[in-house]
C-alpha positions in Angstrom: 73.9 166.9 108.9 72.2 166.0 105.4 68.7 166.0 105.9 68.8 162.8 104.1 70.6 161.1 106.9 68.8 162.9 109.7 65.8 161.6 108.5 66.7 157.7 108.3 69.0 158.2 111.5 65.4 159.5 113.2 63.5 156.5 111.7 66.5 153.9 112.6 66.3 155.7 116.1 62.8 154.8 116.6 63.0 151.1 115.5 65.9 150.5 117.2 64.2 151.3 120.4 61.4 149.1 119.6 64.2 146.0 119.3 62.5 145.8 115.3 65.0 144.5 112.4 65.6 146.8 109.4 67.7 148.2 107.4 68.6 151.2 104.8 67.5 149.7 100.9 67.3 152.4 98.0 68.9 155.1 97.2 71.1 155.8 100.3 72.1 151.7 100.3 73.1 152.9 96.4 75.1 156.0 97.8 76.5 153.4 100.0 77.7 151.2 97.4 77.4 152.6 93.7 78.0 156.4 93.7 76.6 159.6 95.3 73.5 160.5 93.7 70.3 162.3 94.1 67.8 160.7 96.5 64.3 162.4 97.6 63.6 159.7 100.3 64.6 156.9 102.4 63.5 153.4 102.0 63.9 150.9 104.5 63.0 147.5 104.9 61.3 146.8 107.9 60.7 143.3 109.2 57.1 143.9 110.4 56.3 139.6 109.6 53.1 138.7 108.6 50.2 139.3 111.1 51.9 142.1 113.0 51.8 144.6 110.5 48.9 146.1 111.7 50.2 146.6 115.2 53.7 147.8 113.5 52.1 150.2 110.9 49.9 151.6 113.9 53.0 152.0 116.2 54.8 154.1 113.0 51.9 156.0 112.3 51.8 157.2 116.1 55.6 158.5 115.6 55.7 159.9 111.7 52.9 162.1 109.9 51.3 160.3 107.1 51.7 161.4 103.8 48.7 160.0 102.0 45.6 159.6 103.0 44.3 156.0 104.7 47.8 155.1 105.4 46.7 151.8 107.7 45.0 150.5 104.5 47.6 151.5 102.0 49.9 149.7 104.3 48.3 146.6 104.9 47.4 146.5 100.7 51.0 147.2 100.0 52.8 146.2 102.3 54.9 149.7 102.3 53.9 152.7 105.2 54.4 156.1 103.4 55.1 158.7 106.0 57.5 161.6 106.6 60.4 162.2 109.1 60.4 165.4 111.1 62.0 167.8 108.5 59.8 166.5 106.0 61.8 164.0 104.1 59.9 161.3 102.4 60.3 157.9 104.1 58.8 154.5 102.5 59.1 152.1 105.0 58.5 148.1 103.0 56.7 146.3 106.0 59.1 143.0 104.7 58.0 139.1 106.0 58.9 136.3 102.9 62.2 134.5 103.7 64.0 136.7 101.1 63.8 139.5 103.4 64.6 137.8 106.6 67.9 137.1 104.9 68.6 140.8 103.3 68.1 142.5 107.0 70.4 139.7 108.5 73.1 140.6 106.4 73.1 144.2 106.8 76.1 145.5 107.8 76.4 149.3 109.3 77.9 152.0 107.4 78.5 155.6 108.3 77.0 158.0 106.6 78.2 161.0 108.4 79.6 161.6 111.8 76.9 160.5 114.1 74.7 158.9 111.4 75.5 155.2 111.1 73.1 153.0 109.6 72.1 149.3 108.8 72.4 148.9 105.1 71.5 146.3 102.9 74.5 144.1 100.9 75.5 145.2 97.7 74.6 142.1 96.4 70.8 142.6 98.0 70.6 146.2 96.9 71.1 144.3 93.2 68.3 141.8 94.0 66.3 144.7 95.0 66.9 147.2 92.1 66.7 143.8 89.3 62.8 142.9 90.5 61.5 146.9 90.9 63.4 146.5 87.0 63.2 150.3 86.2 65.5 152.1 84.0 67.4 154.3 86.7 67.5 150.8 89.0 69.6 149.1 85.8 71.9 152.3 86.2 72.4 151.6 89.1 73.5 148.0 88.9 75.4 148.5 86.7 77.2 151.1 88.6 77.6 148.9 91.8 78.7 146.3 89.4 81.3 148.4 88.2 82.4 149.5 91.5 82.5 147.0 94.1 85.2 144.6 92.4 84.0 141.3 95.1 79.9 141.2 94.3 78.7 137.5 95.1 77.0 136.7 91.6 75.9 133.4 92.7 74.2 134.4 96.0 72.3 137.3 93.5 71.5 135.0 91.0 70.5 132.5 93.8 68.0 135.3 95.4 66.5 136.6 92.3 65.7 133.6 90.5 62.9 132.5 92.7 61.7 136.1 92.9 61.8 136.9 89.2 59.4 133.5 88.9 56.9 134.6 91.2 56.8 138.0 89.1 57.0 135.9 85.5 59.8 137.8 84.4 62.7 135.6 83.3 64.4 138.3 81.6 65.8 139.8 84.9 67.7 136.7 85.8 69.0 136.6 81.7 69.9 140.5 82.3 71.7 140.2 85.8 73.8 137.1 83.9 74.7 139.6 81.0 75.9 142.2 83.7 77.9 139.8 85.9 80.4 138.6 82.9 83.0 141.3 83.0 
């Protein structure tokens, strides 16, 4: 199996177990539903709430090898656990709690990845909420890929997410950019 996909499958194992909400974001939610890319890590989105993260974080860290140093405080500062699955791949697990996403996680749907390897992954339309606020260069790629791919994207629920979001980060522009790319 892609090492990729043994890695998240390993993570989603664990959480799964524990009865914890998640789900796949990043570049495996893009392979999902933009194109097949390169990917060094998986990110998932982790509903840890807010006052557990501590006891989540502690509960990772007892499972997966750190791969910074001080991972508790990063954590707790960041709100994102940086550790490593068994064979090594990266994993960035976002320690999620606003209402934003409480929604993304409950509308994962699974998708298999390989034989053996299915996965909760995030909406298309979240993925686009996601990649918009992070707002690199490679994360406009790939909305616009995902936009040119998946012919049934809810714009409105996007523009509906991302709006209160881009606020709280003062940057307007995302919401005038995600406009732009939703008018064929």
């Amino acid at each position: 199996m892609n090492p990729l996909y043994e890695a998240a499958r390993e993570a989603a194992d664990f959480m799964a177990a524990r009865g914890w909400r998640f789900c796949v974001i990043g570049g495996l939610a893009v392979i999902r539903w933009g194109e097949q890319r390169q990917t060094q890590d998986v990110d998932i989105s982790l509903l840890a709430g807010f006052g557990e993260e501590k006891n989540v974080a502690r509960d990772l860290l007892g499972r997966f090898a750190a791969r910074i140093p001080n991972p508790l405080d990063f954590a707790l500062n960041n709100r994102v656990l940086l550790v490593q699955a068994a064979n090594g791949i990266p994993l960035d697990l976002s320690l999620g709690g606003i209402p934003f996403e409480e929604r993304l996680v409950s509308r994962a749907t699974v998708f298999e990845f390989a034989p053996g390897c299915a996965l909760p992954t995030c909406s298309a339309e979240d993925l686009i909420v996601l990649k918009a606020f992070a707002g690199r260069p490679r994360d406009w790629l790939d909305i616009e890929m995902i936009a040119v791919r998946q012919k049934t994207i809810d714009w409105g629920l996007i523009l509906q997410e991302i709006e209160p979001l881009a606020t709280l980060k003062e940057a307007p522009e995302i919401v005038d950019r995600l406009r732009r790319i939703s008018r064929p």
